[in-house]
NURO-140192 format. One record per residue (C-alpha): residue number from 1; residue in one letter; x, y, z. Coordinates in Angstrom, 1 decimal, decimal comma. Layout:
! NURO-140192
<rec i="NUM" aa="a" xx="X" yy="Y" zz="Z"/>
...
END
This chain:
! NURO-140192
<rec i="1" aa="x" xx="-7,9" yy="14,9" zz="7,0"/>
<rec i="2" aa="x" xx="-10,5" yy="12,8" zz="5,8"/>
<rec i="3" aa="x" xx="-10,9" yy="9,6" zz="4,4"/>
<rec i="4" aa="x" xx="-13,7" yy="7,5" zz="2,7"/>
<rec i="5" aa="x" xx="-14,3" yy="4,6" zz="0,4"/>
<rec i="6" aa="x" xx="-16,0" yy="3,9" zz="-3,0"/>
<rec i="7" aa="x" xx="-17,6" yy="0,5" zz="-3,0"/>
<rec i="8" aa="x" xx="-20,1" yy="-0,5" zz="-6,0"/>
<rec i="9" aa="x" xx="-21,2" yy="3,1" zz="-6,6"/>
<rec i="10" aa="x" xx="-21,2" yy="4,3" zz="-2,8"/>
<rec i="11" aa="x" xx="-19,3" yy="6,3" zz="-0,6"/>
<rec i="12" aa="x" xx="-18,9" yy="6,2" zz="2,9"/>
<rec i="13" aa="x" xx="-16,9" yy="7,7" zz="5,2"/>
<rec i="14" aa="x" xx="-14,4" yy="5,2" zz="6,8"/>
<rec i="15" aa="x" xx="-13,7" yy="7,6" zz="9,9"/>
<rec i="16" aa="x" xx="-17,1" yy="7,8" zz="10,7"/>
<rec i="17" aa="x" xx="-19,2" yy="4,5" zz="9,1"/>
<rec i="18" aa="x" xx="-22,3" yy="5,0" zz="10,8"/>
<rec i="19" aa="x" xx="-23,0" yy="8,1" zz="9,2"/>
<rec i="20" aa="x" xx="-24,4" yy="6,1" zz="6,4"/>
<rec i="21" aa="x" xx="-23,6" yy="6,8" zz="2,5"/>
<rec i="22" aa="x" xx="-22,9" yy="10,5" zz="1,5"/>
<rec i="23" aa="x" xx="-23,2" yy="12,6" zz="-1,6"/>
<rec i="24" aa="x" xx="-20,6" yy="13,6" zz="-4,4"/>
<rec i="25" aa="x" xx="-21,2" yy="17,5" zz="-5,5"/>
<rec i="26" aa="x" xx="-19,6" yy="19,8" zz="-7,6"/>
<rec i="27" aa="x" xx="-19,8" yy="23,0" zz="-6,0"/>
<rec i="28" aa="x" xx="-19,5" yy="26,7" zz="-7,8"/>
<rec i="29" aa="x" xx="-15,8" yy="26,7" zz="-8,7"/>
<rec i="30" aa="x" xx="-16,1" yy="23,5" zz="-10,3"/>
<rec i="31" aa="x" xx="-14,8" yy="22,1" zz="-6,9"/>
<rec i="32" aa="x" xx="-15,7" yy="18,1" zz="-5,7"/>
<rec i="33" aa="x" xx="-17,1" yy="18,5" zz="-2,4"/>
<rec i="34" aa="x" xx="-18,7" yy="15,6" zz="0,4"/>
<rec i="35" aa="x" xx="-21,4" yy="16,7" zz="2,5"/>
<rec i="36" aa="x" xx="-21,0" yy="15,3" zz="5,7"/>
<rec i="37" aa="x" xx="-17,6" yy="13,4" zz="5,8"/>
<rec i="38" aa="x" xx="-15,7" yy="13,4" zz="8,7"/>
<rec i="39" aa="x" xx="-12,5" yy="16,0" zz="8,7"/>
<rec i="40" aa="x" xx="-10,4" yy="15,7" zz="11,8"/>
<rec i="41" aa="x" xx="-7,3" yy="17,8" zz="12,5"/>
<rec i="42" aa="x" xx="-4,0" yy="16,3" zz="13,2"/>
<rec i="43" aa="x" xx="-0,5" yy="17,6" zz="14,6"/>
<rec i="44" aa="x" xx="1,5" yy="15,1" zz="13,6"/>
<rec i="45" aa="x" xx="2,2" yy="12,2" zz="11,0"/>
<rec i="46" aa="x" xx="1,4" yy="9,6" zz="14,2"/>
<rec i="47" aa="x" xx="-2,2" yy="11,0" zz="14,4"/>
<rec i="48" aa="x" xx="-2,5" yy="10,6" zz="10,3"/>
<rec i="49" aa="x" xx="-1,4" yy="6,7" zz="10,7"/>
<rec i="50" aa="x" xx="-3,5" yy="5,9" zz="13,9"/>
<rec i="51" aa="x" xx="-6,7" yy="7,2" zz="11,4"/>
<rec i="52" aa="x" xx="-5,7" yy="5,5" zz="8,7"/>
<rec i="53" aa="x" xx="-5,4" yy="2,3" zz="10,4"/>
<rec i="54" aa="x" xx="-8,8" yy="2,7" zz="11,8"/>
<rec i="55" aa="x" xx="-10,2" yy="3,8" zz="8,4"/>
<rec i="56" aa="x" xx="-8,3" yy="0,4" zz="7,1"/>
<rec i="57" aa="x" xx="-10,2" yy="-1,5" zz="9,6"/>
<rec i="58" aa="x" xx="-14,1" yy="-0,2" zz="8,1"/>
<rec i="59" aa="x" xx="-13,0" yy="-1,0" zz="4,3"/>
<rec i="60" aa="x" xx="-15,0" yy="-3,6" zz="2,9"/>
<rec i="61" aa="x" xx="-12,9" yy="-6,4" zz="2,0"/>
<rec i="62" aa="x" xx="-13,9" yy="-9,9" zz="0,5"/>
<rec i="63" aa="x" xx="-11,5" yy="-12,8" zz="0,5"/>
<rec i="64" aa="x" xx="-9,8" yy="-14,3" zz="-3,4"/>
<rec i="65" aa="x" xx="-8,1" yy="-17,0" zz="-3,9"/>
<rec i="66" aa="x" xx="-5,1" yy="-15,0" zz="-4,3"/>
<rec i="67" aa="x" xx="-5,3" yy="-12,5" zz="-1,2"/>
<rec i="68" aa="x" xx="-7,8" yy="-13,4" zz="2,2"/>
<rec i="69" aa="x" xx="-7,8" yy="-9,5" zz="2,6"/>
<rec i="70" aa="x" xx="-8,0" yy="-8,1" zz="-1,0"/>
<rec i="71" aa="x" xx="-9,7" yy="-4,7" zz="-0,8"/>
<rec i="72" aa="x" xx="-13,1" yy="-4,3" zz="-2,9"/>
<rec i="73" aa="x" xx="-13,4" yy="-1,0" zz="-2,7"/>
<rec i="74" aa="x" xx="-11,4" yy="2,6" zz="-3,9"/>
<rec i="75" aa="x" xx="-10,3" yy="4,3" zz="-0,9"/>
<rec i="76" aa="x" xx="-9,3" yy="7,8" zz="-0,7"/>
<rec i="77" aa="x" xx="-7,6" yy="9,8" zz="1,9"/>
<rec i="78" aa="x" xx="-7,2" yy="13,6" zz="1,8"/>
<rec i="79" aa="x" xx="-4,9" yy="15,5" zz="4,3"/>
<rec i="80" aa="x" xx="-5,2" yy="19,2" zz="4,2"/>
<rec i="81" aa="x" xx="-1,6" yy="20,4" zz="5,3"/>
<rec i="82" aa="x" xx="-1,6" yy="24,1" zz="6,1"/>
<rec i="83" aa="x" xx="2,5" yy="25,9" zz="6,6"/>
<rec i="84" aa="x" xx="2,9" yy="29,3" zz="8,0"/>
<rec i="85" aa="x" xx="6,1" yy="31,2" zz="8,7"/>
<rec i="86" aa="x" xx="7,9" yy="30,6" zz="11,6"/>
<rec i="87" aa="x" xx="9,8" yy="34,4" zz="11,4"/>
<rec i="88" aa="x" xx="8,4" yy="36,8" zz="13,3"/>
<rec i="89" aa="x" xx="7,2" yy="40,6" zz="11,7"/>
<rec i="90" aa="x" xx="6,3" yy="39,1" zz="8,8"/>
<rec i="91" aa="x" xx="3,1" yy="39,5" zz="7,2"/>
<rec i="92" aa="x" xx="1,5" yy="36,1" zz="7,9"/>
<rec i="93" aa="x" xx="1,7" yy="33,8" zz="5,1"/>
<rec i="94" aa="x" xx="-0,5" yy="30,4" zz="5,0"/>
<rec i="95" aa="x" xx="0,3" yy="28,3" zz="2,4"/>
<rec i="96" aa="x" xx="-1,7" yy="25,2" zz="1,8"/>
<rec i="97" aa="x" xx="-1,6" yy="21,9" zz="0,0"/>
<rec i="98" aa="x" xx="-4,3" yy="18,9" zz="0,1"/>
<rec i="99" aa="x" xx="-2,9" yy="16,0" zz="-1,5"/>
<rec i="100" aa="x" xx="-5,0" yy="12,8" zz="-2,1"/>
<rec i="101" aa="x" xx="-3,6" yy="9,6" zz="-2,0"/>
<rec i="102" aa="x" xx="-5,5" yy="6,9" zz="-3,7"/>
<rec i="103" aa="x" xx="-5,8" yy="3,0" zz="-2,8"/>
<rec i="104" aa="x" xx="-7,9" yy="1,5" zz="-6,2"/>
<rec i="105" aa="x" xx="-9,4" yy="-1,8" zz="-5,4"/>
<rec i="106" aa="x" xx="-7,5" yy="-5,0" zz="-5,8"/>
END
């Protein structure tokens, strides 16, 4: 999974802020890709929440007169889930889905 915020222009990973502001490219299928974000691997819907809560914590936030924690920024989270079979002498069949889920700023 990965995670990372849009804020005035920028992006930035939220899993790992200190690696500065990264890149959007389109690579040679047309595909978006992020040099240099963070991807971790996860076994279980626990691990996805305890990294979103510490990607929540790095969003930059800025306090209106209707919300003291109103988000100013787009996040985005992407969780690469991968299913295989679980029958045995079968040809070995990955599938694999990456949803994004989407936080706009507000």
């Amino acid at each position: 999974m990965s995670y990372l915020e849009i804020y005035n222009e920028m992006i930035r990973d939220l899993l790992n802020p200190s690696s500065g502001f990264l890149d959007l490219r389109e690579d040679s299928k047309g595909g978006i890709q992020i040099p240099g974000i963070t991807e971790f691997s996860t076994c279980n819907a626990m691990e996805i929440v305890q990294l979103l809560t510490k990607g929540n914590r790095q969003r930059t936030q800025e306090p209106t007169a209707a919300n003291k924690t109103s988000s100013r920024s787009h996040a985005v989270l992407q969780v690469t889930v991968k299913q295989k079979s679980r029958l045995k002498n079968i040809t070995e069949e990955i599938r694999v889905g990456r949803p994004f889920l989407i936080d706009l700023a507000g």
